[in-house]
MOPAC internal coordinates of N, CA, C and O (Angstrom, degrees):
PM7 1SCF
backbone

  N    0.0000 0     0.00 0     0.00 0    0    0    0
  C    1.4419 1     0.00 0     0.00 0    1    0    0
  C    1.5300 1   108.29 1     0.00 0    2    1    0
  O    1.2310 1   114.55 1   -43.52 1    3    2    1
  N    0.8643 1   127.94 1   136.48 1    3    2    1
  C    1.8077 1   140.45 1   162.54 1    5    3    2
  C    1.4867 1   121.66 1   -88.83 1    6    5    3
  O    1.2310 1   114.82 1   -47.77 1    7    6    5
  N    0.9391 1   127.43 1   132.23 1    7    6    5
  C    1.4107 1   126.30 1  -159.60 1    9    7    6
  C    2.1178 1    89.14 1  -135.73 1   10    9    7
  O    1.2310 1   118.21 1   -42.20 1   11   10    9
  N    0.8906 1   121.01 1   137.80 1   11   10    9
  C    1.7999 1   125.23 1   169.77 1   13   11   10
  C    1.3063 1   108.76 1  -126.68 1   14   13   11
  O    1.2310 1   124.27 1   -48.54 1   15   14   13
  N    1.3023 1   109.41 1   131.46 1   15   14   13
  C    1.7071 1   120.10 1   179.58 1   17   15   14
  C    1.5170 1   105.91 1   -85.80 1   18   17   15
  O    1.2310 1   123.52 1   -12.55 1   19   18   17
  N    1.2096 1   110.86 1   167.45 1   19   18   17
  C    1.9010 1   104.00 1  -156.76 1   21   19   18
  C    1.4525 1    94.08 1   -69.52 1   22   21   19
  O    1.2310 1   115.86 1   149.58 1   23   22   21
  N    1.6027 1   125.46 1   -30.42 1   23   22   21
  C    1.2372 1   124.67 1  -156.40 1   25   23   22
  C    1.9616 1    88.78 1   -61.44 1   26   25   23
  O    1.2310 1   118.41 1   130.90 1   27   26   25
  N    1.0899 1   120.64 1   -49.10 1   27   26   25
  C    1.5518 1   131.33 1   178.67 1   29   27   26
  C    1.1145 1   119.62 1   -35.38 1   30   29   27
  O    1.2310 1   126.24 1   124.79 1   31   30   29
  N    1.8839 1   105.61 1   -55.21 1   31   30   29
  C    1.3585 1   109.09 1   175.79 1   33   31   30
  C    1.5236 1   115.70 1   -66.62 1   34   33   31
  O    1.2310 1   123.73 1   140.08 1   35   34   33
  N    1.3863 1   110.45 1   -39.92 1   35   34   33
  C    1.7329 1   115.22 1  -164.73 1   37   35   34
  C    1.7761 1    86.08 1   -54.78 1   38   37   35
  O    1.2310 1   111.71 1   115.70 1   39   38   37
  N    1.4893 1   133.22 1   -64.30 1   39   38   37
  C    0.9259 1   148.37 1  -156.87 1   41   39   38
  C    1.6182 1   113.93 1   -46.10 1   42   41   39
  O    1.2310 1   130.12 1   135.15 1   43   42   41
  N    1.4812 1    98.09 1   -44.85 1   43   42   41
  C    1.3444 1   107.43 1  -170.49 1   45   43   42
  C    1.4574 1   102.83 1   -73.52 1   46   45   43
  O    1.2310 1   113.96 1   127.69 1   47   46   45
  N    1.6157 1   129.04 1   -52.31 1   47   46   45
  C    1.9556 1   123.89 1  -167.28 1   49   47   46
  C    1.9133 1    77.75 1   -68.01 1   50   49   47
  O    1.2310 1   107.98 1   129.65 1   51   50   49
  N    1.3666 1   140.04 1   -50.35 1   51   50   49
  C    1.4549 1   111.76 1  -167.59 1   53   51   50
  C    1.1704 1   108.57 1   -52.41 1   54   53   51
  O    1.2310 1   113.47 1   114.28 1   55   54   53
  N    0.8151 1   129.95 1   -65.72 1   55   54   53
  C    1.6021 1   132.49 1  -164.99 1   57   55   54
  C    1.6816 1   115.60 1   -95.86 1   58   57   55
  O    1.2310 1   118.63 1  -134.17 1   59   58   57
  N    1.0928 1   120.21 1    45.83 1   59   58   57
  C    1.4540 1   155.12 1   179.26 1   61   59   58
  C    1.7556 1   100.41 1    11.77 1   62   61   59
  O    1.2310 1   123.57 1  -129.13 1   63   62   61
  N    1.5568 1   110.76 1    50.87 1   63   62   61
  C    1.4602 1   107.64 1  -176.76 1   65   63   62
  C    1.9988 1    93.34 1  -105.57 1   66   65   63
  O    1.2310 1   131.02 1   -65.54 1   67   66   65
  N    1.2794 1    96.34 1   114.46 1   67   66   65
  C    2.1464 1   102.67 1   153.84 1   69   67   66
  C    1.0092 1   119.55 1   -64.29 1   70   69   67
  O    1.2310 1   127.67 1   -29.55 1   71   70   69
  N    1.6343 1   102.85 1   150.45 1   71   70   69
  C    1.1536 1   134.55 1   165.97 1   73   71   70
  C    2.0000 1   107.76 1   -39.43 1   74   73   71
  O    1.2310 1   132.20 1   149.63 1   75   74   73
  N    1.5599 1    94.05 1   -30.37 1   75   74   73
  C    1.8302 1    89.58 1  -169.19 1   77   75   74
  C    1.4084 1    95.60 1   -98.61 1   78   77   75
  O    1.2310 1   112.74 1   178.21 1   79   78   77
  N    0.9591 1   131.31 1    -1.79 1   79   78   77
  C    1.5333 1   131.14 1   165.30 1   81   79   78
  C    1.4603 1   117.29 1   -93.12 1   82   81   79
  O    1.2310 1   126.39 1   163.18 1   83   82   81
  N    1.2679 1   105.32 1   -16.82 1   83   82   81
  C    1.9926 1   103.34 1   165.04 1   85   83   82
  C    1.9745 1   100.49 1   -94.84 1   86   85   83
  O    1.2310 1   126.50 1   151.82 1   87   86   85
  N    0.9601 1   105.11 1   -28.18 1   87   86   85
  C    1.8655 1    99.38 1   173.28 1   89   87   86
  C    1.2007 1   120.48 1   -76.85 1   90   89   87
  O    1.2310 1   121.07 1   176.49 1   91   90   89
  N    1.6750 1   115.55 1    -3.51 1   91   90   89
  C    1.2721 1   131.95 1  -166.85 1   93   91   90
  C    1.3978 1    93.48 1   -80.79 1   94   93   91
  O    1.2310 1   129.75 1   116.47 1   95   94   93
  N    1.4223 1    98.81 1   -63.53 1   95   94   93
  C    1.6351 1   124.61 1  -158.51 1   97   95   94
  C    1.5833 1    99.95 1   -62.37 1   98   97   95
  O    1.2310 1   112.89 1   122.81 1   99   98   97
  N    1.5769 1   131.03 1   -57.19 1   99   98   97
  C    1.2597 1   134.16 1  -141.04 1  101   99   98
  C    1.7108 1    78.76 1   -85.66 1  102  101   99
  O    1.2310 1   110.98 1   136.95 1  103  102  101
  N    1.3093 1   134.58 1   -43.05 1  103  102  101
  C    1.7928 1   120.25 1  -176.69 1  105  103  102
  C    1.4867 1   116.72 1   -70.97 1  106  105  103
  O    1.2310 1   125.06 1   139.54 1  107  106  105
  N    1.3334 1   107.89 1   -40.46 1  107  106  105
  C    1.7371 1   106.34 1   170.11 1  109  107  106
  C    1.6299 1   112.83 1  -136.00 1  110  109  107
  O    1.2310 1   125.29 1  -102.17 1  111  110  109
  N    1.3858 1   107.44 1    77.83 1  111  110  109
  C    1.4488 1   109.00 1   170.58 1  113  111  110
  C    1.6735 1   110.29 1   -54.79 1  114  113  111
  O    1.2310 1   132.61 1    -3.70 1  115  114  113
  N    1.5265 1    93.24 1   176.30 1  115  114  113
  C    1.5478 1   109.16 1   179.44 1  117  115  114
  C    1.9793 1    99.68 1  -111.49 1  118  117  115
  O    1.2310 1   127.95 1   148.25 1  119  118  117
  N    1.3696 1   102.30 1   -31.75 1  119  118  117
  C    1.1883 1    99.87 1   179.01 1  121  119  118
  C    1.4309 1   106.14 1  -152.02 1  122  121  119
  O    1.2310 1   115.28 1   -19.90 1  123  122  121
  N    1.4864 1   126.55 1   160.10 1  123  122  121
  C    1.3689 1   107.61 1   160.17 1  125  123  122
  C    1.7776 1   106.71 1  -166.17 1  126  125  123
  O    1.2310 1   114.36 1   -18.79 1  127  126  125
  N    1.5302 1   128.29 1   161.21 1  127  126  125
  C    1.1658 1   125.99 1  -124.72 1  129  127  126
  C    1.8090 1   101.32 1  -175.65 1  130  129  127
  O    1.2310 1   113.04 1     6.15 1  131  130  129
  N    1.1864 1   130.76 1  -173.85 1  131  130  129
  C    1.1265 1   138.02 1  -135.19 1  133  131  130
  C    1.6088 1    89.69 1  -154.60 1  134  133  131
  O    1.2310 1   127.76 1   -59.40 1  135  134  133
  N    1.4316 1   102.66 1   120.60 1  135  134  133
  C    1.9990 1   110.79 1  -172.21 1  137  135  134
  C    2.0023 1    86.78 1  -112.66 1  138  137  135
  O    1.2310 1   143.30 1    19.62 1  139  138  137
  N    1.4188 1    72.34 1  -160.38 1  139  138  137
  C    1.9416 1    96.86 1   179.58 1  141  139  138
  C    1.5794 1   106.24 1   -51.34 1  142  141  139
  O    1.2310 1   114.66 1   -49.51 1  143  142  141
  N    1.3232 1   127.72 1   130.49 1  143  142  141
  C    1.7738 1   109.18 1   126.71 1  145  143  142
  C    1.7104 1    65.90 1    98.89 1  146  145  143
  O    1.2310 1   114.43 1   169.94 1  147  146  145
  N    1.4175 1   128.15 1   -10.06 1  147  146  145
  C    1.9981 1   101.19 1  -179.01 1  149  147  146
  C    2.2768 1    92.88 1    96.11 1  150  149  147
  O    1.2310 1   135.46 1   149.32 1  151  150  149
  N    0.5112 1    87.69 1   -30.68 1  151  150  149
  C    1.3478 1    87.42 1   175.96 1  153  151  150
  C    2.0045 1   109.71 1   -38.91 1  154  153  151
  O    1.2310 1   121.66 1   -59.68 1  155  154  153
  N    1.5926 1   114.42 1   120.32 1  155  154  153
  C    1.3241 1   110.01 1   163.40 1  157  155  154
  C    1.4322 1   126.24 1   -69.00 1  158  157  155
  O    1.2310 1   128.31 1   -47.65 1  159  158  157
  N    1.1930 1   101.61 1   132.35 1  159  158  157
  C    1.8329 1   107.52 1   153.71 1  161  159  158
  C    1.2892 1   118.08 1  -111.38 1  162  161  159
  O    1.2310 1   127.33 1   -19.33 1  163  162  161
  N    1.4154 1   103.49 1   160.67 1  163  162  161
  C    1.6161 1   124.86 1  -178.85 1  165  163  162
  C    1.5496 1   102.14 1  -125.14 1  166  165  163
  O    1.2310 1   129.24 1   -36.52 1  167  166  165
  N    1.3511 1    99.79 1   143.48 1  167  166  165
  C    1.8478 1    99.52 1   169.31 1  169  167  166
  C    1.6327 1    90.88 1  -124.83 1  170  169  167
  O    1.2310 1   123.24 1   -38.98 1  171  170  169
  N    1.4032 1   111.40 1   141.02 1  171  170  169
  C    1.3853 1   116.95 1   162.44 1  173  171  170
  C    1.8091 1   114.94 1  -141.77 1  174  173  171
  O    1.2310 1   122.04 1   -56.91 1  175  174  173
  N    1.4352 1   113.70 1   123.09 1  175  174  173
  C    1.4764 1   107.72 1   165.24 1  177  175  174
  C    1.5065 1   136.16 1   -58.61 1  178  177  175
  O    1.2310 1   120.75 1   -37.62 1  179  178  177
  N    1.1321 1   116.17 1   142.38 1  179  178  177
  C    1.5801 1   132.68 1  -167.99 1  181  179  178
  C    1.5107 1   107.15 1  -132.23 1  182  181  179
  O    1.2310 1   122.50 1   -29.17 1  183  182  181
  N    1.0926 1   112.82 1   150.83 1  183  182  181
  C    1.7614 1   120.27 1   147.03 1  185  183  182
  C    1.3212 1   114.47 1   -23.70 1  186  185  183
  O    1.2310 1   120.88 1   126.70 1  187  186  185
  N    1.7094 1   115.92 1   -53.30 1  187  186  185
  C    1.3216 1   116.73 1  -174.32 1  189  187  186
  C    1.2140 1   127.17 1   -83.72 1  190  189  187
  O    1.2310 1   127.79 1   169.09 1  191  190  189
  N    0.9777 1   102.62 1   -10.91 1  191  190  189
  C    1.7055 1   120.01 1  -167.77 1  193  191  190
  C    1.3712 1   109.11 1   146.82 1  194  193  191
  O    1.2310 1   126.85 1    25.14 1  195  194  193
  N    1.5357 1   104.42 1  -154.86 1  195  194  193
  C    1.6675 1   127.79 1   179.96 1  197  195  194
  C    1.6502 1   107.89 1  -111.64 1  198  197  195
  O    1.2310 1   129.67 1   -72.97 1  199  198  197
  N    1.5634 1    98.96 1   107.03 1  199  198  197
  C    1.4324 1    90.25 1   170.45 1  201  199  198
  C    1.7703 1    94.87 1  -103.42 1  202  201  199
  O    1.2310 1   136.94 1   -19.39 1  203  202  201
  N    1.6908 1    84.80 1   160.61 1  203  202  201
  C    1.8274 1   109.68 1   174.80 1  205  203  202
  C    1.4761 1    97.16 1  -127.50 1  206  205  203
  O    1.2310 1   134.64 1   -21.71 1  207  206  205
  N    1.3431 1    89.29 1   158.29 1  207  206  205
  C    1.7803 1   112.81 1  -147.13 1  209  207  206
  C    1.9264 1    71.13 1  -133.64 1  210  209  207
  O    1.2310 1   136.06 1   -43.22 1  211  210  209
  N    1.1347 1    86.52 1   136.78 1  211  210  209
  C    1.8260 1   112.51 1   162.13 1  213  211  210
  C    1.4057 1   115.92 1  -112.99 1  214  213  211
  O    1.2310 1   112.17 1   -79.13 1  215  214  213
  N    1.4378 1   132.38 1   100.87 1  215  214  213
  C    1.3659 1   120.23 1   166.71 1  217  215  214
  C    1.3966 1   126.25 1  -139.79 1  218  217  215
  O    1.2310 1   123.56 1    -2.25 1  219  218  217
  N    1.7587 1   110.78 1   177.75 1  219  218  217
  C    1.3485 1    82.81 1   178.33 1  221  219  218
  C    1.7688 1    86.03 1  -132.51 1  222  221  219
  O    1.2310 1   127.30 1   -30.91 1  223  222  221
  N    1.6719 1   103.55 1   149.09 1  223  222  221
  C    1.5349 1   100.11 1   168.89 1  225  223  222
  C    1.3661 1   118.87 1  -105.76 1  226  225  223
  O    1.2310 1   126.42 1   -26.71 1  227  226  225
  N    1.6304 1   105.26 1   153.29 1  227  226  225
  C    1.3302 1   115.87 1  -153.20 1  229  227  226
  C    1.6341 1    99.67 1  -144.59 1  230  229  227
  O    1.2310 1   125.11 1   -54.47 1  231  230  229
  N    1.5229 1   107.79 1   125.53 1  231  230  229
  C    1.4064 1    92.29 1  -153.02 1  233  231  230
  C    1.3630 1   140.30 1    27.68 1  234  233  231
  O    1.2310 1   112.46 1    79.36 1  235  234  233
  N    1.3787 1   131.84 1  -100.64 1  235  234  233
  C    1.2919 1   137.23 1  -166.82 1  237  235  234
  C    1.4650 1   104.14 1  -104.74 1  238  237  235
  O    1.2310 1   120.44 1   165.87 1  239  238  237
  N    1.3605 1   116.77 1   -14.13 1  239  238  237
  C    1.2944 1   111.04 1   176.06 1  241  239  238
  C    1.2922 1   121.19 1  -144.14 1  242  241  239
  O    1.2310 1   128.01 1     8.47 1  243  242  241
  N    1.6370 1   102.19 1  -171.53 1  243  242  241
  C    1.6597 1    96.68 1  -162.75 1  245  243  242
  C    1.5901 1   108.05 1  -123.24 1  246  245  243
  O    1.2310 1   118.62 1   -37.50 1  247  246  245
  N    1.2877 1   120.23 1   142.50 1  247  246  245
  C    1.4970 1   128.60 1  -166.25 1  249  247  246
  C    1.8261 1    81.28 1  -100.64 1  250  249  247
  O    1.2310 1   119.52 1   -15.82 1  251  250  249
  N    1.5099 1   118.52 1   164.18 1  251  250  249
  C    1.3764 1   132.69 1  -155.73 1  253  251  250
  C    1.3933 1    75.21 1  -159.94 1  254  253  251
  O    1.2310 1   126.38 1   -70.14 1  255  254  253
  N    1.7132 1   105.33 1   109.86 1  255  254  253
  C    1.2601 1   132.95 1   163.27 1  257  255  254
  C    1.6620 1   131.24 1   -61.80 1  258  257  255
  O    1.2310 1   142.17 1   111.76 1  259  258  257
  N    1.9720 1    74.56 1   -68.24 1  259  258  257
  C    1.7166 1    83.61 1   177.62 1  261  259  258
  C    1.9400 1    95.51 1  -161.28 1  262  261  259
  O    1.2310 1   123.52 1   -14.65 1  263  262  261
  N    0.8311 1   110.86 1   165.35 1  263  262  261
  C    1.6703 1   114.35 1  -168.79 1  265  263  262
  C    1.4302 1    87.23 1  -132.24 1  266  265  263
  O    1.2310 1   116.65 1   -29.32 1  267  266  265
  N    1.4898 1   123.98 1   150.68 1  267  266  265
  C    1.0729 1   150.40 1  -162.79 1  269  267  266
  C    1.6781 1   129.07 1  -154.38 1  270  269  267
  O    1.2310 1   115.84 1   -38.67 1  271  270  269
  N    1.3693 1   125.51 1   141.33 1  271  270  269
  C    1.2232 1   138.06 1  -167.60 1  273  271  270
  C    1.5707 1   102.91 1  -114.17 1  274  273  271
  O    1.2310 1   122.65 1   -98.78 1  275  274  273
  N    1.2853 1   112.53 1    81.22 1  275  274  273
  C    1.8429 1   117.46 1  -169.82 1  277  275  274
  C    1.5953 1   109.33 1   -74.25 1  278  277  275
  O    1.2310 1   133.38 1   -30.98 1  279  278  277
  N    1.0864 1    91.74 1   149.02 1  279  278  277
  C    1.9830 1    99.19 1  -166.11 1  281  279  278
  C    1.9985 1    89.32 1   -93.71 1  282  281  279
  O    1.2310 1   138.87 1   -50.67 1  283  282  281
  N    1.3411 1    81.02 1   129.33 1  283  282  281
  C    1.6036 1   104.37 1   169.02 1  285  283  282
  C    1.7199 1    90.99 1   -73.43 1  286  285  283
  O    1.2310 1   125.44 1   -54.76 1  287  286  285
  N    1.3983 1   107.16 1   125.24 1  287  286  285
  C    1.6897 1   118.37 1   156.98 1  289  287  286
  C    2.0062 1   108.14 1   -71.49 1  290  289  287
  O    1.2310 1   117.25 1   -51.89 1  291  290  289
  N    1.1223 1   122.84 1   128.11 1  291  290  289
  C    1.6985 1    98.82 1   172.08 1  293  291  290
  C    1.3622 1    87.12 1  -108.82 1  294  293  291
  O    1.2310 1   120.10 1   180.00 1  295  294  293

């Protein structure tokens, strides 16, 4: 189950990332890694870029911190 904290939702209509683009990422990431506080991230590619997913799992499911629009280094 996925659960998003409002900060997640506010985050997601700003920065125009879906619900099927964070289920995308958390079932078949591209990469994934260790944030603040132990908290998981996910990186997954898009059209738009690479969004990262902040979460933390909790039993069977996963709380959705904050969703993110990661800056390509060139």
């Amino acid at each position: 189950m996925i659960y998003y904290t409002e900060h997640a939702r506010a985050r997601m209509i700003l920065r125009d990332i879906t619900e099927e683009m964070v289920k995308g990422a958390l079932l078949n990431p591209d990469r994934v890694g260790i944030g603040y506080d132990g908290k998981s991230l996910v990186f997954k590619k898009f059209n738009k870029g690479i969004v990262k997913i902040v979460f933390k799992n909790k039993k069977n499911s996963q709380i959705i911190v904050s969703v993110i629009w990661e800056i390509i280094k060139k």
